[in-house]
Structures are given as structure tokens and as C-alpha cells.
matplotlib code that plots the C-alpha trace (Angstrom):
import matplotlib.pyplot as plt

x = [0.0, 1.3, -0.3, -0.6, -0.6, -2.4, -1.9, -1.9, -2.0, 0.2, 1.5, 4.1, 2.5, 2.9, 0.4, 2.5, -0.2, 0.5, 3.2, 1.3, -1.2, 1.0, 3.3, 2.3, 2.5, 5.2, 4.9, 3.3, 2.2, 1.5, -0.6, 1.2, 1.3, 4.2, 4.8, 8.4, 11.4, 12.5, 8.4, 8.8, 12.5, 10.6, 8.3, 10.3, 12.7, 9.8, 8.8, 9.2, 7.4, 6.0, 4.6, 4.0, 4.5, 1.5, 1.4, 2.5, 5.8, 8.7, 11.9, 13.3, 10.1, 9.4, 13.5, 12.6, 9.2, 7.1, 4.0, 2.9, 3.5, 2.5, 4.1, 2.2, 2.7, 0.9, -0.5, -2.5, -1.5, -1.6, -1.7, -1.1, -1.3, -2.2, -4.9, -6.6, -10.4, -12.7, -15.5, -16.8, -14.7, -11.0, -8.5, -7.4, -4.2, -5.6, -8.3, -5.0, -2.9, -6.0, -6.7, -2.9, -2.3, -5.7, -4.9, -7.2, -6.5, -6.3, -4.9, -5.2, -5.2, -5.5, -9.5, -8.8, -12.2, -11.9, -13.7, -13.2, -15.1, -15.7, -15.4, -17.3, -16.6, -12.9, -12.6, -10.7, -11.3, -10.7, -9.1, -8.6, -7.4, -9.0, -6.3, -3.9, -2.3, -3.3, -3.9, -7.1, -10.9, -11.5, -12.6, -11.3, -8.1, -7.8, -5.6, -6.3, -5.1, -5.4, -3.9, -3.6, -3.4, -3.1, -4.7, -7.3, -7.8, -9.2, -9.7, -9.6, -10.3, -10.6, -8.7, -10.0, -6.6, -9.2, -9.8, -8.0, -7.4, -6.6, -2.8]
y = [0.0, 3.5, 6.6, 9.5, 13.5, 15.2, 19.1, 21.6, 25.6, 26.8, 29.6, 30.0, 29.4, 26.5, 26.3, 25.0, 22.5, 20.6, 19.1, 17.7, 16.6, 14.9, 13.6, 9.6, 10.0, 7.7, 10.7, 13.7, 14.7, 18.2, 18.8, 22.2, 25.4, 25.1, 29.0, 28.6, 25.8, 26.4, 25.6, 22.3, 21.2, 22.1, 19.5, 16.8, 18.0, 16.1, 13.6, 11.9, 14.1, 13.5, 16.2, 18.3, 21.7, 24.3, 26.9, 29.8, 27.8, 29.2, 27.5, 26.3, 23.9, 23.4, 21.5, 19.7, 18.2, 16.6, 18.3, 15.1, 12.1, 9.1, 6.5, 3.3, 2.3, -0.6, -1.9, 1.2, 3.3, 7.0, 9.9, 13.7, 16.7, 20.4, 21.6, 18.8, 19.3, 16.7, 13.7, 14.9, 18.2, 17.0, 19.3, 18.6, 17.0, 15.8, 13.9, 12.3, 11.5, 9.6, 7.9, 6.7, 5.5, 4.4, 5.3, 3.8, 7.5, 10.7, 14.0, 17.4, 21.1, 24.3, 24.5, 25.3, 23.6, 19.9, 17.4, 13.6, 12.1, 8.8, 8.6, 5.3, 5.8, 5.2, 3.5, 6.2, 8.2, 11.5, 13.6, 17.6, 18.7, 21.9, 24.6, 24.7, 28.5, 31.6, 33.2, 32.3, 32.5, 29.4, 30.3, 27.5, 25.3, 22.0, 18.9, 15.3, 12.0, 8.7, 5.1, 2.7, -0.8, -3.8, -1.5, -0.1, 3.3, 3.7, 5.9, 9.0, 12.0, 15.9, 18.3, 22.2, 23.9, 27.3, 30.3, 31.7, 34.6, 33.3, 32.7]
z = [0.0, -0.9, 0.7, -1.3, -0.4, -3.7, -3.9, -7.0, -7.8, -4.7, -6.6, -4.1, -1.1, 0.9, 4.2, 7.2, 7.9, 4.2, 6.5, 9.3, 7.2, 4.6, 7.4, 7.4, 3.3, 1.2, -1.5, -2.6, -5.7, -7.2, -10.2, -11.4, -10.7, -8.0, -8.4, -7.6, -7.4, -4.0, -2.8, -4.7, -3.4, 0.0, -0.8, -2.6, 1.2, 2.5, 1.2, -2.2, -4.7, -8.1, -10.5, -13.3, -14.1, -15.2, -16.9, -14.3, -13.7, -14.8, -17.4, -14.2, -13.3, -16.6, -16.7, -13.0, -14.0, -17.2, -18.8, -18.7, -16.3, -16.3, -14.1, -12.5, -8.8, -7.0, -9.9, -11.0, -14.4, -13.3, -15.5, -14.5, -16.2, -15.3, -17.5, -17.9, -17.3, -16.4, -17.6, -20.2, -20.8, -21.1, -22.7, -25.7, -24.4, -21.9, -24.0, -26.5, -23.6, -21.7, -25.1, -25.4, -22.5, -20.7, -17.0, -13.8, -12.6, -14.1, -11.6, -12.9, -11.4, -12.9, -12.3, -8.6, -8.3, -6.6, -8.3, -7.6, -10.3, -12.4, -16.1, -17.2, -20.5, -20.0, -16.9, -15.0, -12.1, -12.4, -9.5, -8.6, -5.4, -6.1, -4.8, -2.2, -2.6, -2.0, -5.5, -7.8, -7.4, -4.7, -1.4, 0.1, 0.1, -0.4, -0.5, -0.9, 1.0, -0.4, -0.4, -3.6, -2.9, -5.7, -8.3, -5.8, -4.8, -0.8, 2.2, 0.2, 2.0, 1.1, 3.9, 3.9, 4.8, 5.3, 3.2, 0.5, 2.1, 5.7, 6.1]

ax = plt.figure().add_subplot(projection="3d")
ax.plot(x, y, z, "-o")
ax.set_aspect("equal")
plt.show()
């Protein structure tokens, strides 16, 4: 079993409690929009740290992480990108790279809007931590634990880290 801590759009902010609430996590994974390198080698500092960069990170992110990753681990075939959209309204990227490589799960950011969300069509669940930073439209931000086991995805839960605003 590997337990997963799921952030995106930090611009630059990381909330102090990211830490505590990521601490039992094997890795963490951030769907773009890091804002800067030194908040991701605070992360990857951490804890072992997947990602992608989006489309406010700069030539220095861009070097340090894929547009695109895909990468399976315990038996599941995972897929990331930053603008990605969702069932039903995938980017066009998105929509080619989900078509390629036919993930179980498919992470994305950008929306600042969590969704967790089948897609029967292609088999996939569909994930969105929503936003983590301070900069955007969201009022409040979010993070997502989970564990994959054998192929399976459990015990995911949503953590409010407060408003957008709130420091």
C-alpha cells in the first residue's frame, strides 16, 4: 500500500499544515502550478514528490518536472497533467494523452475547483485537489489524501486547509 498526499496551484504558497497533514504519506504529488522551485525542493525535502509543471511555472520547473507524467505504482497506471479538465470536458491533451495511455487514474489542477469524479466511459477516475495556494478564485483550500493498494484506490479524503485569504 502507498499513501498518497495530492496538492496543486500553490503559486508559491505553501500552508505550514500541508506538512502535518501529509506527514504519514510515502509521496506527494503536485498537479502544477508550483509558483516557484524552492516551494517544490521544500516538498520533494519532505517527502518523495512526483509532479508536473502548469502553466505559471517558470523554465526552471518546466527542466525539473514533465508536462505530462505518467508513471504506475501498485498496480495502477496514473496519469497527470495540469490543465486537464474533467469527464466529459477533457482538454485537448488531456483527451490524446487519456486515449494513449488508458490510466485507472487521471490527476489534474489548474480549475482550482476539486472534483473527484468517475469517467465510465474510460474506466478512469478523475481527480482535482481543487487549490492549495493563495492566488485564484477558490474560497477555500484544499488537499487530498489517499492510499492505492493492488490496483485499488481507498480511504480518500478531502482536507480544507481554510480560506483563500486566511494565512
Amino acid at each position: 500500500m502507498t499513501r498518497i498526499g495530492l496538492l496543486s496551484d500553490t503559486h508559491g504558497y505553501i500552508d505550514p499544515n500541508i506538512f502535518r497533514h501529509f506527514e504519514n504519506v510515502d509521496e506527494i504529488w503536485h498537479a502544477g502550478d508550483f509558483g516557484n522551485i524552492e516551494l517544490a525542493e521544500e516538498l520533494a525535502a519532505f517527502k518523495p514528490l512526483r509532479g508536473v509543471w502548469g502553466n505559471v511555472d517558470d523554465t526552471k520547473l518546466r527542466m525539473s518536472f514533465p508536462e505530462c507524467n505518467v508513471f504506475t505504482i501498485e498496480g495502477l497506471k496514473v496519469l497527470m497533467i495540469h490543465i486537464g479538465g474533467y469527464p466529459g470536458r477533457y482538454s485537448v491533451k488531456a483527451r490524446a494523452a487519456l486515449l494513449q495511455h488508458r490510466p485507472g487514474l487521471f490527476i489534474s489542477g489548474h480549475s482550482h475547483i476539486l472534483k473527484i469524479m468517475p469517467d465510465s466511459k474510460i474506466h478512469c477516475l478523475h481527480m482535482n485537489p481543487g487549490a492549495a495556494g493563495k492566488h485564484g478564485w477558490h474560497l477555500i483550500r484544499t488537499i487530498i489524501r489517499f492510499c492505492i493498494d493492488a490496483g485499488k484506490i481507498q480511504d480518500c479524503e478531502v482536507i480544507e486547509l481554510g480560506k483563500r485569504s486566511a494565512v
